[in-house]
N, C-alpha and C positions, 0 to 999 in steps of 0.2 A: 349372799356375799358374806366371809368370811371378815371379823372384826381387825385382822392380819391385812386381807386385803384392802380394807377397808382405808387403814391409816400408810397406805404405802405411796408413794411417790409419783404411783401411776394415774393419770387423768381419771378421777372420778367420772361413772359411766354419764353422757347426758340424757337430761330430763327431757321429760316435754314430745310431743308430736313439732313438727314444722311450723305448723301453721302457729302455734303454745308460744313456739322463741320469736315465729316475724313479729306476733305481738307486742312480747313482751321488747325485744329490742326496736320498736316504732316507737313507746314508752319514754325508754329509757334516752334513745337519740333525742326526742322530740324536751325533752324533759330540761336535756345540757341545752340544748338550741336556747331554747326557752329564758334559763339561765343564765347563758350569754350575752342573749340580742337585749334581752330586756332587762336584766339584771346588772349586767357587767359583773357575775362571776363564773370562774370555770369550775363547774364541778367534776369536770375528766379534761386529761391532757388534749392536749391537740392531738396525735397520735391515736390515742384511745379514738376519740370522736371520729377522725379521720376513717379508722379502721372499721368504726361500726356501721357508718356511713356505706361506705363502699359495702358491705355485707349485706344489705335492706337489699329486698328483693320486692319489688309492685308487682308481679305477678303473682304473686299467693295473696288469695284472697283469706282475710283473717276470721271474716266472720261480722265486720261490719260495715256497710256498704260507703257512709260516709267518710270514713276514715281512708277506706282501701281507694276510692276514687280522690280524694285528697292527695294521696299518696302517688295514683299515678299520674297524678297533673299536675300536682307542685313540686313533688320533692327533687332536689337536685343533690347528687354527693358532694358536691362540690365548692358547696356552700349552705350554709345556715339561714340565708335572706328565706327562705320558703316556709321559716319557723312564723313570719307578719303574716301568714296567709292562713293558719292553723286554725281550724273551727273551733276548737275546745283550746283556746288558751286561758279562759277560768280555769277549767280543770288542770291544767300544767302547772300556772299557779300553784291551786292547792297544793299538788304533789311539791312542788317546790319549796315551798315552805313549811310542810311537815318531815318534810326529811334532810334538808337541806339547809336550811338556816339557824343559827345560834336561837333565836327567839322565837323556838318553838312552844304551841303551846300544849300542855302533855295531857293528854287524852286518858 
């Protein structure tokens, strides 16, 4: 790719195999849920969430069993309530507050 094409207006090519972005976008959903339900902050609009919501797909398996059967027994687009049922809400946590919060602490 040319450094022309590069900076031009046209959608940078995407990254990632399928299986790369269900992950990363189960993440990142799971991450605002999280955020929300238990935090009371929005770190994405409603809209955004909405949008990425609807876009999670439980038929692709990711690559790990506990998460992808999580995923196709709890999750609903529709709502957030299925974020209380998350096996690894320690890890959400973490991520939540190393990226997310003023009083991080720097690594």
């Amino acid at each position: 790719m040319s450094i022309d094409k590069f900076f031009s207006e046209e959608e940078p090519p995407q990254w990632g195999l399928p299986v790369e972005i269900e992950r990363r976008n189960r993440i990142r959903l799971s991450v605002a849920a999280f955020a929300y339900e238990f935090e009371s902050d929005s770190i994405m609009s409603d809209g955004d969430f909405d949008a990425l919501a609807k876009s999670i797909n439980v038929e692709i398996n990711t690559g790990n069993e506990r998460m992808d059967a999580f995923f196709r027994e709890h999750f609903s687009p529709h709502t957030g309530q299925w974020i209380h049922d998350h096996p690894e809400l320690d890890r959400l946590r973490i991520i939540y507050e190393r990226h997310y919060t003023k009083n991080q602490e720097k690594f």
